[in-house]
C-alpha positions as CSV (number, residue, x, y, z in Angstrom):
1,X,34.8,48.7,16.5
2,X,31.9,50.0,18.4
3,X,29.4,48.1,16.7
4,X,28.6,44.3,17.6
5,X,30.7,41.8,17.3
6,X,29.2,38.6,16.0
7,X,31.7,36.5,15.2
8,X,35.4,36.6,16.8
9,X,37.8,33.9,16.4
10,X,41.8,33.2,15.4
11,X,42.2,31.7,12.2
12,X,44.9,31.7,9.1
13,X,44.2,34.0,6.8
14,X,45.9,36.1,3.3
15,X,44.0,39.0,2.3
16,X,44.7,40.8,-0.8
17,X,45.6,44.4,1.0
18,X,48.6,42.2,2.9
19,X,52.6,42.2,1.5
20,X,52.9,38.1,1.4
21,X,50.5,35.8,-0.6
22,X,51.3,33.4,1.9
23,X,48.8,32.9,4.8
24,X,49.4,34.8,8.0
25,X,48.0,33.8,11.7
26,X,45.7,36.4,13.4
27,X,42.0,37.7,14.8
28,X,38.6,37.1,12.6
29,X,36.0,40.2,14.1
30,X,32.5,39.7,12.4
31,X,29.9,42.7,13.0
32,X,26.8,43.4,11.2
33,X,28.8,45.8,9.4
34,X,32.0,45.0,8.4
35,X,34.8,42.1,8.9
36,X,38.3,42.5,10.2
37,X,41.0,40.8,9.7
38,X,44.3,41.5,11.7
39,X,47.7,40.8,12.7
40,X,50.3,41.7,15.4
41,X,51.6,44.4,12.5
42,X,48.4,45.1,9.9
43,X,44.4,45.2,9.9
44,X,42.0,45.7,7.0
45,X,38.6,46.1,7.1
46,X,35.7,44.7,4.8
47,X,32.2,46.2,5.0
48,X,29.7,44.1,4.7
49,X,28.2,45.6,1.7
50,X,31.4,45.1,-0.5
51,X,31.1,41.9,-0.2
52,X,29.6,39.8,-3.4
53,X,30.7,36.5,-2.6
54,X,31.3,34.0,-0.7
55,X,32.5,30.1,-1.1
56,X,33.7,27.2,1.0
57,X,36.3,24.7,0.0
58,X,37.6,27.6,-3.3
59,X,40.9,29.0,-3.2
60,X,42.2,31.0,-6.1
61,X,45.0,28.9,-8.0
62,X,48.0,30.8,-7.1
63,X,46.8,30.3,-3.0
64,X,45.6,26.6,-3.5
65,X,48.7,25.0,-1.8
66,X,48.6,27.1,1.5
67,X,45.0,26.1,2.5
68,X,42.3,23.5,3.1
69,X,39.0,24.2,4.6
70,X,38.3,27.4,4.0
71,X,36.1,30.3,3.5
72,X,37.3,32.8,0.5
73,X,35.2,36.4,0.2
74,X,35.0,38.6,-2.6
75,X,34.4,42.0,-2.3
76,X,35.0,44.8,-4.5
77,X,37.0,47.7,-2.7
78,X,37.8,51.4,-4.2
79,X,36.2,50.2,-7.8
80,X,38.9,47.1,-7.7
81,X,37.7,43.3,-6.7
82,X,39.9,41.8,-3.9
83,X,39.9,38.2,-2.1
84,X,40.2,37.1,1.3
85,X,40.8,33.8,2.0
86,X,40.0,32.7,5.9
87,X,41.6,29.3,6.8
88,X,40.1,26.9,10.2
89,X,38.5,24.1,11.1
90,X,35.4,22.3,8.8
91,X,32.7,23.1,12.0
92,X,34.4,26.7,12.4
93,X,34.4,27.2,8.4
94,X,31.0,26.0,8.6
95,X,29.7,28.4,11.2
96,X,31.5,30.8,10.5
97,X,30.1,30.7,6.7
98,X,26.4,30.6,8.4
99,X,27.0,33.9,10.2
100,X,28.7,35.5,7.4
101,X,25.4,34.9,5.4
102,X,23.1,35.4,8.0
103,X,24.9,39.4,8.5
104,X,25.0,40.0,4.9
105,X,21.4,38.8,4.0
106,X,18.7,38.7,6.9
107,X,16.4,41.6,7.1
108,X,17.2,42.1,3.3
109,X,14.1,43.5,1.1
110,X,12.5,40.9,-0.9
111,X,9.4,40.2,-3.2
112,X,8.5,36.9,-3.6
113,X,5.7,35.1,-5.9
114,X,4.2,32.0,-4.7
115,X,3.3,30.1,-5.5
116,X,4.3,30.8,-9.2
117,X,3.3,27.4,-10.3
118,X,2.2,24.1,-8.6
119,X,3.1,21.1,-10.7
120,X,3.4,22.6,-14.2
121,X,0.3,24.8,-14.1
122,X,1.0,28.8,-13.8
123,X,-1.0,30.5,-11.0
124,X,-2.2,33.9,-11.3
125,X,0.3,34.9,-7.8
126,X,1.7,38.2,-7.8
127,X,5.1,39.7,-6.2
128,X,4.4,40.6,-2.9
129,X,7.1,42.5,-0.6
130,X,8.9,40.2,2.4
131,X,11.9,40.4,4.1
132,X,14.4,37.6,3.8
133,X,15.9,35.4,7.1
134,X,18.2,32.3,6.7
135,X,19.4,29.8,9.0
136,X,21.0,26.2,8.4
137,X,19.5,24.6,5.6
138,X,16.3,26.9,5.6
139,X,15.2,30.1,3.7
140,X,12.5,32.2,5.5
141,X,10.6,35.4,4.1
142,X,8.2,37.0,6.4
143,X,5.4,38.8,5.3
144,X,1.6,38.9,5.4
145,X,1.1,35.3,3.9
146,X,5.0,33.7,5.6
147,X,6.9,31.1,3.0
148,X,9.8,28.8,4.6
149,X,11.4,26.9,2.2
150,X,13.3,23.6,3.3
151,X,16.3,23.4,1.4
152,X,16.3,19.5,1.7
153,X,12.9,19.7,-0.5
154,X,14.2,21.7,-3.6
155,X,14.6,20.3,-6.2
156,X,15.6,23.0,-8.6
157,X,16.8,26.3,-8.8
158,X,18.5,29.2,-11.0
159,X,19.0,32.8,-11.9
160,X,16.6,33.7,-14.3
161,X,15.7,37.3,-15.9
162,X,12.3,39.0,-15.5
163,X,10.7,42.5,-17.2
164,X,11.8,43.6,-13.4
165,X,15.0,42.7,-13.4
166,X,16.8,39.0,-12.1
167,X,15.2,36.6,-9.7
168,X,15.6,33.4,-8.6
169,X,13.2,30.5,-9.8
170,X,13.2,27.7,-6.8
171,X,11.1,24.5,-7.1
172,X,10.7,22.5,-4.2
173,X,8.2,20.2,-2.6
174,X,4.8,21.0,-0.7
175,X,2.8,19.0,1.0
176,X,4.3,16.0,-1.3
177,X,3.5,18.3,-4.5
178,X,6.2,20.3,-6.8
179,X,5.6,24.1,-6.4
180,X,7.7,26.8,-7.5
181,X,8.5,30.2,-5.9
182,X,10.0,33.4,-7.7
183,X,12.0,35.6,-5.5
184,X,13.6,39.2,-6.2
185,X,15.8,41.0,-4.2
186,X,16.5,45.0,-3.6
187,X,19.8,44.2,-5.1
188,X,21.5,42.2,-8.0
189,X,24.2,41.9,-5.3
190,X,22.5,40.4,-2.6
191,X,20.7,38.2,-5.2
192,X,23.7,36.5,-5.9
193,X,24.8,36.3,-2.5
194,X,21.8,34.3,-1.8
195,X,21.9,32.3,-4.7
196,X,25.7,31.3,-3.6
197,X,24.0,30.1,-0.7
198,X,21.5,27.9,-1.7
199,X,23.9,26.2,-3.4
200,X,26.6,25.7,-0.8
201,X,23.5,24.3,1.3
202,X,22.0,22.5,-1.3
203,X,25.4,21.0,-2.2
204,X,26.3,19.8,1.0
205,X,22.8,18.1,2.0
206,X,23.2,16.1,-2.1
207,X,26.9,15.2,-0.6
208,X,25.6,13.3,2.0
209,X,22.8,11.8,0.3
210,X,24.8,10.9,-2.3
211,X,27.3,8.6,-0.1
212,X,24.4,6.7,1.2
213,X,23.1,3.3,-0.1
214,X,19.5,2.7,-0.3
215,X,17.1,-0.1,-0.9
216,X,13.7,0.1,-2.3
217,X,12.6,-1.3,0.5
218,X,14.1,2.0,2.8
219,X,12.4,4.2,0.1
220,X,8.8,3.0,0.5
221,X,9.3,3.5,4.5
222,X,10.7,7.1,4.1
223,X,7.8,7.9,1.9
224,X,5.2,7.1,4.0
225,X,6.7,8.5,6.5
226,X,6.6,11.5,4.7
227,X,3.0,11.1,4.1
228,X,2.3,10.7,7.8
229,X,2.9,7.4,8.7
230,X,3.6,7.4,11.9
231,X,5.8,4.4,13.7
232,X,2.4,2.0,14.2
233,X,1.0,2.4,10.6
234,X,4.3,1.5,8.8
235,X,3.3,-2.1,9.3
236,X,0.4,-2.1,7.7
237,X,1.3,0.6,4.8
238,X,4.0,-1.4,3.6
239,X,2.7,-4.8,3.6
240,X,6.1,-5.9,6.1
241,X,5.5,-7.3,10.2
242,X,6.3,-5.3,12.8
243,X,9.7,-7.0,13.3
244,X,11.0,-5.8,10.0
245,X,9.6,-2.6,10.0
246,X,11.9,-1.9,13.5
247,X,15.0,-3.0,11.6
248,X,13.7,-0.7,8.7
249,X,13.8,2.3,11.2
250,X,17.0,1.5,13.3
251,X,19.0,1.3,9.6
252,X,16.9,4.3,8.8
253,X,18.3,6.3,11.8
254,X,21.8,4.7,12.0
255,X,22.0,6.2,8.4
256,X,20.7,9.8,9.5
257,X,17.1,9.9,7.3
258,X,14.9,9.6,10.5
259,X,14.1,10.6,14.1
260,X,11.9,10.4,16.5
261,X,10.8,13.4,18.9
262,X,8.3,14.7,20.7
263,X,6.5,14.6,17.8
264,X,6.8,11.4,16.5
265,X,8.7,9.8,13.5
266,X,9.8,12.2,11.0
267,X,12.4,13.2,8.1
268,X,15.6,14.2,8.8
269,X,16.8,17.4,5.9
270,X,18.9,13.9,4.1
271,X,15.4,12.0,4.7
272,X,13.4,14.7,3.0
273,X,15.7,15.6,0.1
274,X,15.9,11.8,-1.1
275,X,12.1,11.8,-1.2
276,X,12.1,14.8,-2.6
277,X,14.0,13.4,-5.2
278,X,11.6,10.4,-5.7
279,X,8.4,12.6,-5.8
280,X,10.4,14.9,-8.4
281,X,10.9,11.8,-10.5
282,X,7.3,10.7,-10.3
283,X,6.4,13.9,-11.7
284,X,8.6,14.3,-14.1
């Protein structure tokens, strides 16, 4: 494969193509072109533009018991729809899965409208062309007037259909106000592929959020924060003395919703999806 190689590890792995349903051990290549999987005795090869999903954590039933984390692909193949199912470790399924999307969708086409609405008023936007770049947790389109969209502040999203054809409708928070985007890709395909992704992010950002306990207290502090508190203000902004404003913060960071850089206090991508949540609520 002359082409380069992005991704290259050994991992257990069942493909379709193979003899045995059971999981075989061999070499994971990644290009921008196509993935191959192989053994000591067979290879196949997936191009990248076969490919129409993509899940963590799914297994088909009948291949359930031979795995646990796990990436599975689809991808349709001479007019028939196969399955590859890629077995490793929860950071390798995880980076893996990032550079899997990244190949299939960065650089893709893309017309976006936004904002299509801020709050629940319609705006008089209009599709403009962009190209589409992901990375952890964020979407990015460049073009003349740049959107990126922190998944930790959406709020909402789905498929929806449009004179044009299918987009995706994504509502999300702005400078502490709902907004919503429209975004149409050059293919149904690669519409889906991103839609699968936003909600394998989304999903695992709400997991972790979810698992956390958290006072009113806690809430009032990430908000302004959010707002542009910074470390010295909180004092005052909550009504609290400084003493219990430092315990506020060291919970705070021991729980992952805030840090402190170069830049001052801020959000973690938990931090801002809770207070996401809590301006959604408000208005709602």
């Amino acid at each position: 494969m002359s082409e380069k190689v992005i991704a290259d590890f050994v991992a257990r792995f069942t493909l379709d193509s193979f003899d045995s349903p059971e999981p075989v051990k061999g070499r994971i290549v990644l290009s921008r072109r196509r993935l191959v999987l192989a053994t000591g005795d067979a290879k196949s090869q997936v191009a990248l533009s076969d490919i129409f999903d993509v899940n963590v954590g799914y297994v088909p039933g009948d291949l359930e018991s031979f795995f646990q984390d796990t990436v599975t692909i689809a991808h349709r193949t001479e007019g028939e729809s196969r399955v590859a199912v890629i077995e490793a470790g929860s950071e390798e399924v995880s980076r893996f899965k990032t550079v899997l999307f990244k190949a299939t969708l960065n650089g893709t086409r893309t017309h976006i409208k936004h904002p299509a609405r801020v709050g629940g008023r319609v705006t008089d936007a209009s599709f403009r062309r962009a190209k589409l770049a992901i990375e952890p947790g964020t979407v990015k389109f460049a073009a003349e007037e740049p959107l990126t969209v922190e998944l930790a502040n959406v709020t909402y999203f789905r498929k929806e259909s449009r004179d044009g054809g299918p987009v995706i409708v994504l509502r999300h928070a702005e400078e502490g106000q709902p907004v919503t985007s429209e975004f149409a890709l050059e293919s149904e395909r690669k519409l889906n592929l991103l839609g699968r992704y936003l909600r394998l992010e989304y999903s695992e950002l709400a997991e972790k959020v979810e698992e956390l306990t958290i006072s009113e207290e806690e809430m009032e502090a990430l908000v302004a924060v959010y707002s542009g508190a910074r470390t010295g203000d909180l004092a005052g902004t909550l009504g609290l003395d400084s003493s219990r404003v430092t315990m506020l913060l060291n919970d705070l960071r021991e729980k992952g919703l805030v840090d402190e850089g170069e830049k001052g206090l801020s959000l973690t991508a938990q931090g801002r999806l809770l207070v996401s949540d809590r301006i959604e609520s408000v208005n709602t």
